[in-house]
Backbone as JSON Lines, residues from 0, in Angstrom:
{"i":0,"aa":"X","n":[0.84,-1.17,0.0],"ca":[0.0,0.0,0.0],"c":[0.89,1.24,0.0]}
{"i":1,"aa":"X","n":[0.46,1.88,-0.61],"ca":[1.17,3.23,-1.0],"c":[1.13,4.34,0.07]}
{"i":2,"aa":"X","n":[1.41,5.94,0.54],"ca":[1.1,6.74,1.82],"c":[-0.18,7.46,0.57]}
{"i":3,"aa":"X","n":[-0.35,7.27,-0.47],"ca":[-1.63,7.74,-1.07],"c":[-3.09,7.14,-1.65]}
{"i":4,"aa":"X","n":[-2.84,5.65,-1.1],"ca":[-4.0,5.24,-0.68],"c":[-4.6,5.25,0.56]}
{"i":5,"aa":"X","n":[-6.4,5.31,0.42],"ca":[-6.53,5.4,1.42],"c":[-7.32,3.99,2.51]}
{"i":6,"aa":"X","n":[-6.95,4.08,3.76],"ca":[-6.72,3.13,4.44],"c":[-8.26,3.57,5.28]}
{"i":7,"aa":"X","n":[-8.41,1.77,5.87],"ca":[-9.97,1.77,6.07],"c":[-9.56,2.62,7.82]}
{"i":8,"aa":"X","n":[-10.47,2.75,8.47],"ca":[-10.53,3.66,9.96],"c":[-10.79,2.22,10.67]}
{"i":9,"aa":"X","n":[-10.14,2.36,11.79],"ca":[-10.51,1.41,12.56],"c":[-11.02,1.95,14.02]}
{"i":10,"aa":"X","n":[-11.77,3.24,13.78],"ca":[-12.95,3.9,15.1],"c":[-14.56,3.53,13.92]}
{"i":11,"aa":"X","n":[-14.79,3.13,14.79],"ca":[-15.95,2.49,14.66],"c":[-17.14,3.53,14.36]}
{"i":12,"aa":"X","n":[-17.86,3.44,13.92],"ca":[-18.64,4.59,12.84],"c":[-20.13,4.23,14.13]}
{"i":13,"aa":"X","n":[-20.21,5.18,14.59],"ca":[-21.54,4.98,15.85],"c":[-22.73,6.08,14.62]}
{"i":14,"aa":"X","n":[-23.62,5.66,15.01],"ca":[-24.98,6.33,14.4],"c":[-25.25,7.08,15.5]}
{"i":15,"aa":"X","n":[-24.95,8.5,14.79],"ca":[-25.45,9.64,16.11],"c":[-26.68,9.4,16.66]}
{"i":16,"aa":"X","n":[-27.74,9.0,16.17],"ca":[-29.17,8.9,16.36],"c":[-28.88,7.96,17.85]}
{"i":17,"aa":"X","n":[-27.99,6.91,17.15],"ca":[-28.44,5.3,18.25],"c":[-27.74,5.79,19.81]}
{"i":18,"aa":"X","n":[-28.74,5.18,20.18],"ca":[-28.27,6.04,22.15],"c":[-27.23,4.47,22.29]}
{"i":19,"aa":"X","n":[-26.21,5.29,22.67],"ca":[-25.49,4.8,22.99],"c":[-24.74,4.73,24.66]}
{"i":20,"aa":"X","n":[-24.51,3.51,24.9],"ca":[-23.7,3.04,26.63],"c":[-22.77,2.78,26.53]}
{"i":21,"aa":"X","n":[-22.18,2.79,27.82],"ca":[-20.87,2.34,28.09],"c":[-21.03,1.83,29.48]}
{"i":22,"aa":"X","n":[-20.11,1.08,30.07],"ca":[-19.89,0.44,31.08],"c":[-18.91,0.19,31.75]}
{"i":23,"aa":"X","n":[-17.99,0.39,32.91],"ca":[-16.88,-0.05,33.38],"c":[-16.83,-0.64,34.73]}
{"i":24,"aa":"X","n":[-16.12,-1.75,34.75],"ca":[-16.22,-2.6,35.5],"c":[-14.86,-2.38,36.28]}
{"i":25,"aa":"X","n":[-15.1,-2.1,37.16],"ca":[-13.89,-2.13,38.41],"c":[-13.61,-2.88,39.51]}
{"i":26,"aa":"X","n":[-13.0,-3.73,39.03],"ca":[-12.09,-4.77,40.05],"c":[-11.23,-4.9,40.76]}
{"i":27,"aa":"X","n":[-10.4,-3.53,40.45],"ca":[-9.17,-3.14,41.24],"c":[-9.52,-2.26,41.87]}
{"i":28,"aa":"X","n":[-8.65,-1.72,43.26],"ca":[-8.91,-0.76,44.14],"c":[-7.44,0.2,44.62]}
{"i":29,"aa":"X","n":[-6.39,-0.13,43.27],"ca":[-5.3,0.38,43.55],"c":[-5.29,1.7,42.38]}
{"i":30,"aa":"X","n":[-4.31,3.07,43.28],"ca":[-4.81,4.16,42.5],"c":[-4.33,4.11,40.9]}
{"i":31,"aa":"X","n":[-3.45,2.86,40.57],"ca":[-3.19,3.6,39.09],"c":[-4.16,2.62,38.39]}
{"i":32,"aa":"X","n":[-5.0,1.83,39.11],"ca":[-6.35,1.28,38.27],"c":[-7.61,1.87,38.5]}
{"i":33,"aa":"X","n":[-7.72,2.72,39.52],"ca":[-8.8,4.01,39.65],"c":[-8.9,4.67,38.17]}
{"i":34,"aa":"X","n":[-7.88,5.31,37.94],"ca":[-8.11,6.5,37.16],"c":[-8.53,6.57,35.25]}
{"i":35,"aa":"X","n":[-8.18,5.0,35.44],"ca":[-8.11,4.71,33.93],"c":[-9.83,4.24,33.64]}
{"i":36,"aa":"X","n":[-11.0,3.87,34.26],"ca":[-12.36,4.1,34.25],"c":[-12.89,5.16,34.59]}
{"i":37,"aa":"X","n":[-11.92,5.84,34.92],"ca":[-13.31,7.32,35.74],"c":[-12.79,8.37,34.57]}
{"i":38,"aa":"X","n":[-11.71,8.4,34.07],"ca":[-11.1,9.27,33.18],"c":[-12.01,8.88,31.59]}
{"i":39,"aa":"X","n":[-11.8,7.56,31.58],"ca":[-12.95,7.05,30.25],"c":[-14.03,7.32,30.38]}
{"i":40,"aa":"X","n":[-14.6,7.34,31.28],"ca":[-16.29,7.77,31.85],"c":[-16.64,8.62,32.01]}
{"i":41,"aa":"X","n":[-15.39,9.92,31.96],"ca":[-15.67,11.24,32.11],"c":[-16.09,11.73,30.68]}
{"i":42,"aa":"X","n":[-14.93,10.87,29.74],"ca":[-14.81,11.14,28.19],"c":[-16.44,11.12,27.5]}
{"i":43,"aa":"X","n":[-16.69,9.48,28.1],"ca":[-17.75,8.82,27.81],"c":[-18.81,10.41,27.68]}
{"i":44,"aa":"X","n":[-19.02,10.41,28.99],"ca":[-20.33,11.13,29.3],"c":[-20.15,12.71,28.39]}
{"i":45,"aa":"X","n":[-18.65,13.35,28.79],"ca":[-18.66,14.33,27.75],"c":[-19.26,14.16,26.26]}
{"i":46,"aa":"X","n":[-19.67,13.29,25.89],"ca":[-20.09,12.78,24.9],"c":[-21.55,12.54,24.58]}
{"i":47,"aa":"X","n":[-22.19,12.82,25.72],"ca":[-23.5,12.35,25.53],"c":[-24.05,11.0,26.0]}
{"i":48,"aa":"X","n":[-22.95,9.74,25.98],"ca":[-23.45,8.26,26.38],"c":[-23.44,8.28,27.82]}
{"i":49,"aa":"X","n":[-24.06,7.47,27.7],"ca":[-24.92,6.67,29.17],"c":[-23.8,6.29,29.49]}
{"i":50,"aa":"X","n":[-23.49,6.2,30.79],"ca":[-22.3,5.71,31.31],"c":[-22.64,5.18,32.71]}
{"i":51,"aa":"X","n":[-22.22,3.77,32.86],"ca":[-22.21,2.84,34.46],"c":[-21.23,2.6,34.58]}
{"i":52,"aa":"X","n":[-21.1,2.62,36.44],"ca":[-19.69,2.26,36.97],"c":[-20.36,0.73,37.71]}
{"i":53,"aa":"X","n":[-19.29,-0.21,37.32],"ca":[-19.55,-1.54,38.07],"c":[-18.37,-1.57,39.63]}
{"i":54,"aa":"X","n":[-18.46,-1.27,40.06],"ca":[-17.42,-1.81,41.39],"c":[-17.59,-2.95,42.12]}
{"i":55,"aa":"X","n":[-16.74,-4.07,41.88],"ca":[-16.85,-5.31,42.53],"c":[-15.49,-5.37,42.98]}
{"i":56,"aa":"X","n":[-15.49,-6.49,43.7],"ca":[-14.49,-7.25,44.01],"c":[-13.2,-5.94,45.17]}
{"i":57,"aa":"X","n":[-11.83,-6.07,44.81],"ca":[-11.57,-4.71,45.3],"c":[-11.05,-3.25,44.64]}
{"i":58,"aa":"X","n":[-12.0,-3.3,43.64],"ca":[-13.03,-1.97,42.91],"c":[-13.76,-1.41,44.33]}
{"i":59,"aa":"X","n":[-14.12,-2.26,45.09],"ca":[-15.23,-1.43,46.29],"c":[-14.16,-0.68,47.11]}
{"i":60,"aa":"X","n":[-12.74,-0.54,47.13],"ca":[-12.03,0.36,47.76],"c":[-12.49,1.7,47.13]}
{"i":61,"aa":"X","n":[-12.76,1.71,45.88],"ca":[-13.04,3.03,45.15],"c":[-14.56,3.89,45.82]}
{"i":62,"aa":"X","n":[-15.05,3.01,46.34],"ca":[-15.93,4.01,46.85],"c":[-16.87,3.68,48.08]}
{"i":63,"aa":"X","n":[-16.06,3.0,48.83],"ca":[-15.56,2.54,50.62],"c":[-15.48,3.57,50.92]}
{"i":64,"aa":"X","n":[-16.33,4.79,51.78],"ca":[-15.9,5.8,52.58],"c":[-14.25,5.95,52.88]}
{"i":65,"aa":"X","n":[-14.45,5.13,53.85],"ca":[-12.8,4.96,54.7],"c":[-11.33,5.0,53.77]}
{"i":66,"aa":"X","n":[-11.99,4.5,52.25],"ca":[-10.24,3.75,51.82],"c":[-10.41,4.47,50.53]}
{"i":67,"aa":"X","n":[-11.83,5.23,49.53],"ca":[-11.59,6.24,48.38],"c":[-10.44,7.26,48.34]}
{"i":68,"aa":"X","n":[-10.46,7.69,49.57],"ca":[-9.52,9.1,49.63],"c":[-7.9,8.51,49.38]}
{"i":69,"aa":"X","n":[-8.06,7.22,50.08],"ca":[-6.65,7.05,50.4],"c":[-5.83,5.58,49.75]}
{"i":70,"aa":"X","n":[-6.03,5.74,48.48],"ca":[-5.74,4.65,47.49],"c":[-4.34,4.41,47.58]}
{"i":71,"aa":"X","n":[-4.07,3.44,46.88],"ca":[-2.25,3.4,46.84],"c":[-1.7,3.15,45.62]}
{"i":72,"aa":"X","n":[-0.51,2.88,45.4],"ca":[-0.21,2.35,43.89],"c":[1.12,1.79,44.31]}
{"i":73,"aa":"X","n":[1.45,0.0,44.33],"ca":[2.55,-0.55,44.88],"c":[3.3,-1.02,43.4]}
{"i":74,"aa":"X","n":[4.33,-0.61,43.51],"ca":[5.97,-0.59,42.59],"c":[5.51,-1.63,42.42]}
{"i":75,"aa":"X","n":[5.34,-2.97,43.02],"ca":[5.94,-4.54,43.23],"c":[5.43,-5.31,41.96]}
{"i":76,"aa":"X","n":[6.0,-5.7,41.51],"ca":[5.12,-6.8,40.25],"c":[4.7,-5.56,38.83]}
{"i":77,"aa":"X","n":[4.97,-4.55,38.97],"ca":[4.62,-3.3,37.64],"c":[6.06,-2.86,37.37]}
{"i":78,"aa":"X","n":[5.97,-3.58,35.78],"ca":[7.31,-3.32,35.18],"c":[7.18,-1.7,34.39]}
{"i":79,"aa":"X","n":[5.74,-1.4,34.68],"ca":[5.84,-0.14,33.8],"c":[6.61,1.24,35.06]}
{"i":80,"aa":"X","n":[6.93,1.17,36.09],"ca":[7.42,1.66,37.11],"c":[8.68,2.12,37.04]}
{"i":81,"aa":"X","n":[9.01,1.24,35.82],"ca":[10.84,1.69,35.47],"c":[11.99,1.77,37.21]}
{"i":82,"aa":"X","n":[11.3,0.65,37.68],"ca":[12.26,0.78,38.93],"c":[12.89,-1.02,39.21]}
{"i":83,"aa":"X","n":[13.9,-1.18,39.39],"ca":[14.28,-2.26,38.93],"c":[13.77,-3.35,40.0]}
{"i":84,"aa":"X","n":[13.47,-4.15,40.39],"ca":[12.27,-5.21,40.9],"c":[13.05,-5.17,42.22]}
{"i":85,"aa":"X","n":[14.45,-5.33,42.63],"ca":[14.69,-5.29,44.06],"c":[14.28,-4.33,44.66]}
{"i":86,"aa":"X","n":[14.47,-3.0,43.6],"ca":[14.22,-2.09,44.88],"c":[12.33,-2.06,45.36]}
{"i":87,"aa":"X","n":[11.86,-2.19,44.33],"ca":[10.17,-2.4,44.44],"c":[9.66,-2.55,46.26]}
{"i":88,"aa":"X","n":[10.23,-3.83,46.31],"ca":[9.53,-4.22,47.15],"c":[10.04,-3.82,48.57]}
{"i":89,"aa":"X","n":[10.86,-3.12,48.99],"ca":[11.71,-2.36,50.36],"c":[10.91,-1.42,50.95]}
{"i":90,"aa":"X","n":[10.46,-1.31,52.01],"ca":[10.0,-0.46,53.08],"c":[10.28,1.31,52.5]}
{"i":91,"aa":"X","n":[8.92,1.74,52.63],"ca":[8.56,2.95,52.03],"c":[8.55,3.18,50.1]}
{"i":92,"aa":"X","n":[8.46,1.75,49.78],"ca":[8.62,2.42,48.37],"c":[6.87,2.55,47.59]}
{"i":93,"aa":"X","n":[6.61,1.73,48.6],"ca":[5.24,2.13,48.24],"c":[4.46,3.38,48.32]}
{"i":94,"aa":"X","n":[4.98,3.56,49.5],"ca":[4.53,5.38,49.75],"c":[5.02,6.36,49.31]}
{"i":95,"aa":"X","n":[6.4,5.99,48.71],"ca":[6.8,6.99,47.92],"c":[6.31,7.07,46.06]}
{"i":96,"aa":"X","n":[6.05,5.71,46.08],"ca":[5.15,5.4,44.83],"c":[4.4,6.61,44.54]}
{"i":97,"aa":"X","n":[2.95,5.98,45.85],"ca":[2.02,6.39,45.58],"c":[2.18,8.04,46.15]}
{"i":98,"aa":"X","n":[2.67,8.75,46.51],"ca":[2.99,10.23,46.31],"c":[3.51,10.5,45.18]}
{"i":99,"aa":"X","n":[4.45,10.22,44.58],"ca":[4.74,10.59,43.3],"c":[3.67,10.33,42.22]}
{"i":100,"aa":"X","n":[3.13,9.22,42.39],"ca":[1.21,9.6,41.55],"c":[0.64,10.34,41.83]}
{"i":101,"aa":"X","n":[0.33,10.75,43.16],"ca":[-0.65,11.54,43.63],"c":[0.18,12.8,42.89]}
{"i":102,"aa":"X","n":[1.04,12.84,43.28],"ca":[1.84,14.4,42.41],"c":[2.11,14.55,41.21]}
{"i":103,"aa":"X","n":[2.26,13.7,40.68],"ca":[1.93,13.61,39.01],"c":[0.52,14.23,38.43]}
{"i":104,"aa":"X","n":[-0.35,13.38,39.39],"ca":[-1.93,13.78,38.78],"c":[-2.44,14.77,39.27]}
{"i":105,"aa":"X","n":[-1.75,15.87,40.65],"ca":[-2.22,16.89,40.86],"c":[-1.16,17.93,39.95]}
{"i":106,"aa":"X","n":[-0.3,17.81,39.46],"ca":[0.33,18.6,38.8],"c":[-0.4,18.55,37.42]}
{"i":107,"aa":"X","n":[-1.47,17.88,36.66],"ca":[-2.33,17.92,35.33],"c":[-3.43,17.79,35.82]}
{"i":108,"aa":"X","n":[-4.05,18.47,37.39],"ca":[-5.05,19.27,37.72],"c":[-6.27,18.05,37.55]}
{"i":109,"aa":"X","n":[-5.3,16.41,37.62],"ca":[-6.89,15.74,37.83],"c":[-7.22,15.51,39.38]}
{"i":110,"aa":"X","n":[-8.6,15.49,39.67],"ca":[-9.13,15.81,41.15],"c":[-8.48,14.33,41.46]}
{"i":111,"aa":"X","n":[-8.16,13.84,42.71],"ca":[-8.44,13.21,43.49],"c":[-9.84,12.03,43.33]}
{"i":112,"aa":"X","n":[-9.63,10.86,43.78],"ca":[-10.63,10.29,43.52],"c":[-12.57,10.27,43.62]}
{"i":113,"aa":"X","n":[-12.51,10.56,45.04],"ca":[-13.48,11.46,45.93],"c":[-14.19,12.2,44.9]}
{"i":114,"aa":"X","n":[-12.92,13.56,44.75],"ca":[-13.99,14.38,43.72],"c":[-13.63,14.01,42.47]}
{"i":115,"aa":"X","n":[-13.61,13.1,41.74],"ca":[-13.52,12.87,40.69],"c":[-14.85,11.83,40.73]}
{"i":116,"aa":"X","n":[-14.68,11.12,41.33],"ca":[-16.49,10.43,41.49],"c":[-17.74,11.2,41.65]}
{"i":117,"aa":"X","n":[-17.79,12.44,42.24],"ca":[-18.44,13.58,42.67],"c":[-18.93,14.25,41.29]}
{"i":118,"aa":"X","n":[-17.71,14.48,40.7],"ca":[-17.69,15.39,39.17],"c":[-18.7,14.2,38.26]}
{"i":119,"aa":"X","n":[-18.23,12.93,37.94],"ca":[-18.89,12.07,37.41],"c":[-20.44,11.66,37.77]}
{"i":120,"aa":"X","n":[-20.42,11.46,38.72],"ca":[-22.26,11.81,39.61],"c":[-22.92,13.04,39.01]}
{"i":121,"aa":"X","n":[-22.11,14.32,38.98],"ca":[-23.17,15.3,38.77],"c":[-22.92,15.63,37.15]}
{"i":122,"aa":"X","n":[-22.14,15.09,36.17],"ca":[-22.61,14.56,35.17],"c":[-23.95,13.33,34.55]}
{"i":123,"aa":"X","n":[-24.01,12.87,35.91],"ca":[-25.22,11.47,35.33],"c":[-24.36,10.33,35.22]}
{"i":124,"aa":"X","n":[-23.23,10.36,35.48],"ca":[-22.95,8.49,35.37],"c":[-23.2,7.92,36.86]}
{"i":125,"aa":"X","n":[-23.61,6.83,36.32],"ca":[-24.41,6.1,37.58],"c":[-23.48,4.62,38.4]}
{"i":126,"aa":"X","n":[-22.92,4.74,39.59],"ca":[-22.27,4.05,40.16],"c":[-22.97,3.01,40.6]}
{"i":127,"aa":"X","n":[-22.2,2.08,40.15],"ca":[-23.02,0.86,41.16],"c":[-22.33,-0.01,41.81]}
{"i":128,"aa":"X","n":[-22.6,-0.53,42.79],"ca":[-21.94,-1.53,43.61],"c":[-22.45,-3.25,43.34]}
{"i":129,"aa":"X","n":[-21.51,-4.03,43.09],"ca":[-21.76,-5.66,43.51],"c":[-22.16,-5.94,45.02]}
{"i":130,"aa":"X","n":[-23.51,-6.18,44.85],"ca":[-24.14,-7.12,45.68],"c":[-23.09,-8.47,46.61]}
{"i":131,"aa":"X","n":[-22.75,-8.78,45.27],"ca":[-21.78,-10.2,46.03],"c":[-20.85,-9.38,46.72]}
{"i":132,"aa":"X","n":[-19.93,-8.79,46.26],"ca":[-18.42,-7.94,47.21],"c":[-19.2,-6.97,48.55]}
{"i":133,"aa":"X","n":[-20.65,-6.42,48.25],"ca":[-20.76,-5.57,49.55],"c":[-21.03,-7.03,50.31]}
{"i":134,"aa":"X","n":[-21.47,-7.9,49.92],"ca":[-21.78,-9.01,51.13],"c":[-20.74,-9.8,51.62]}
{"i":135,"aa":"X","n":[-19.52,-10.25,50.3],"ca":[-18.29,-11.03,50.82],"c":[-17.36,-9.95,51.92]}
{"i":136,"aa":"X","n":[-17.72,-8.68,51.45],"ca":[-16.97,-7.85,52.25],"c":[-17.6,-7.26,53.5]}
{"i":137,"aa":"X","n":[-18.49,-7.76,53.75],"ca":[-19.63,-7.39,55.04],"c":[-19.66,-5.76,54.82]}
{"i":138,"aa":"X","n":[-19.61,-5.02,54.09],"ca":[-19.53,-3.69,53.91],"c":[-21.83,-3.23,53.94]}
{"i":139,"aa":"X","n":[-21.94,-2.48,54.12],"ca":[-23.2,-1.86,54.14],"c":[-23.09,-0.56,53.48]}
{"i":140,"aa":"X","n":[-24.39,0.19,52.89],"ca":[-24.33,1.14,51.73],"c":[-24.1,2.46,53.21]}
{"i":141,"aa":"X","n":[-24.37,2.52,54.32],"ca":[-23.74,3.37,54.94],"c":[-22.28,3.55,55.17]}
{"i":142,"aa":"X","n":[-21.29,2.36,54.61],"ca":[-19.77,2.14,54.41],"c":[-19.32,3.04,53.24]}
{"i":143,"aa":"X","n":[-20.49,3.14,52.18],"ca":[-20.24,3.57,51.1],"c":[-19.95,4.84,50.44]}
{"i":144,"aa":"X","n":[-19.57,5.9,49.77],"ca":[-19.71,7.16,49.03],"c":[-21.17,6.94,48.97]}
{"i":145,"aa":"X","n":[-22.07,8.03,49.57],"ca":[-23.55,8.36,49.33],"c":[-23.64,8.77,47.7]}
{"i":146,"aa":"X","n":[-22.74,9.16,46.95],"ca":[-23.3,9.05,45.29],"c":[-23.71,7.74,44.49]}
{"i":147,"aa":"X","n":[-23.28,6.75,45.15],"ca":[-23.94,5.3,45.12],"c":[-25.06,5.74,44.73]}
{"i":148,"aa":"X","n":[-25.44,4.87,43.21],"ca":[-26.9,4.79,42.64],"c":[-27.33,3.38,43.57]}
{"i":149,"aa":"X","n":[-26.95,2.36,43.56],"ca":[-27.43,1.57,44.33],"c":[-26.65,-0.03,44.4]}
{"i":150,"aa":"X","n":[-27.06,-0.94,44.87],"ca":[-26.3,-1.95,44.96],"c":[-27.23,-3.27,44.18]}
{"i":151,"aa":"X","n":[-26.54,-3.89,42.95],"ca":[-27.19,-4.59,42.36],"c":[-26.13,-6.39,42.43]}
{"i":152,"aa":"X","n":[-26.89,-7.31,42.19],"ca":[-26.31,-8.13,42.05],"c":[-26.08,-8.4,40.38]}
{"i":153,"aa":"X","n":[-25.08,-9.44,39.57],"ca":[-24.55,-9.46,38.63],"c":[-25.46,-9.33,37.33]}
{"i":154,"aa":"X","n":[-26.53,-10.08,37.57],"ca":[-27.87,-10.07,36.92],"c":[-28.67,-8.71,36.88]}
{"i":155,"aa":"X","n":[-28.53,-8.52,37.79],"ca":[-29.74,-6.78,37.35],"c":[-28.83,-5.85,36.71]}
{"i":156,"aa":"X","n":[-27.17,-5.96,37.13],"ca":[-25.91,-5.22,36.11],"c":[-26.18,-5.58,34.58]}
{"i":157,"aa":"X","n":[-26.21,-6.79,34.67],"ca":[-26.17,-7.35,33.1],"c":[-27.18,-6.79,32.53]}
{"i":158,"aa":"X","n":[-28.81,-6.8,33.04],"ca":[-29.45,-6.47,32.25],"c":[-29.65,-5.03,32.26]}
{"i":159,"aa":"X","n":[-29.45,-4.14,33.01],"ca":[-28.81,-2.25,33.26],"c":[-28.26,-2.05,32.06]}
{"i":160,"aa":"X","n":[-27.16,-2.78,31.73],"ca":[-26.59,-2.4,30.81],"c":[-26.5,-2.98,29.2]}
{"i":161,"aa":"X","n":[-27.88,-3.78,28.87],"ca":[-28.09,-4.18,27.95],"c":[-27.78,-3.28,26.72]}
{"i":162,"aa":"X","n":[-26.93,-4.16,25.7],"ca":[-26.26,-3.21,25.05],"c":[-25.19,-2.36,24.52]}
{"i":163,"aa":"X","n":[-24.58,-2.16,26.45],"ca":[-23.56,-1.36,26.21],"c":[-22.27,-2.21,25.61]}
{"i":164,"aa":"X","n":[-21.36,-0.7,25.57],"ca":[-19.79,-1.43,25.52],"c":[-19.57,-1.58,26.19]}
{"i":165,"aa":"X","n":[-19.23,-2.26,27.13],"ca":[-18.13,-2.79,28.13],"c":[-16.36,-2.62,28.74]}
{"i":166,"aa":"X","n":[-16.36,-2.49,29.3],"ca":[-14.85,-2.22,29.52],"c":[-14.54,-3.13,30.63]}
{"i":167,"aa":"X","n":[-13.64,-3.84,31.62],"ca":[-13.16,-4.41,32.62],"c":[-11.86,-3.49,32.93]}
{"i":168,"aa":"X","n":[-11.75,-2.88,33.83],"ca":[-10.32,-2.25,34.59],"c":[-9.71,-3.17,36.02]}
């Protein structure tokens, strides 16, 4: 192929008309797997689509009263860290990790998790919690961020989001 032919698109051609969803499923509860669904979901909704947050498993750190504010991000086992694997795992490198994220992402002015769930709520995307994880985790919706749309089990998710795209984080 030549640089003057032209080549097919591989973004997917959506029909403005067709209402379109999205969905993200959060399974992790560590901060550099926070940001990569709430940042898509922000996109999402700037957009017009319907947008659900799934939080299961420990995704429910993300919006656990007690443990949202105070996420972490551990060196250990993440080769994208550029830090060579002994030192990873040594006393304080985690906390120095996760400050140097936290200072990364307040230096390009993105909120904090808290209000970054806050901002996404008063856009219309709708959070939801797993039924199974608030119960394996004995957690109650008073444990929870009050922007909680509500707590569904896997089945009333599935069919919520009939349709959508999907994502897993």
């Amino acid at each position: 192929m030549t640089a003057v032919e032209e080549t097919t698109s591989l973004v997917p051609d959506f029909d403005d008309d067709a209402e379109r969803k999205m969905a993200f499923v959060c399974s992790k509860g560590s901060l550099d797997m926070a940001y990569p669904a709430l940042i898509m979901a922000s996109g999402a909704l700037e957009q017009g689509v319907e947008t659900h947050i799934f939080f299961t498993f420990w995704g429910m750190d993300m919006i656990t009263s007690k443990r949202m504010g105070n996420l972490h991000f551990s060196p250990v086992g993440n080769p994208a860290t550029h830090m060579p694997a002994a030192l990873a795992p040594l006393p304080g490198m985690q906390a120095m990790a996760t400050w140097q994220m936290k200072k990364m992402l307040k230096d390009l002015d993105v909120p904090d998790v808290p209000t970054f769930l806050q901002h996404l709520s008063d856009m219309g995307c709708k959070l939801w919690a797993c039924k199974m994880s608030v119960d394996m985790f004995g957690l109650s919706e008073d444990d929870m961020t009050p922007l909680l749309d509500g707590v569904l089990n896997v089945t009333e998710f599935i069919e919520l989001i009939d349709g959508a795209q999907t994502m897993f984080v």
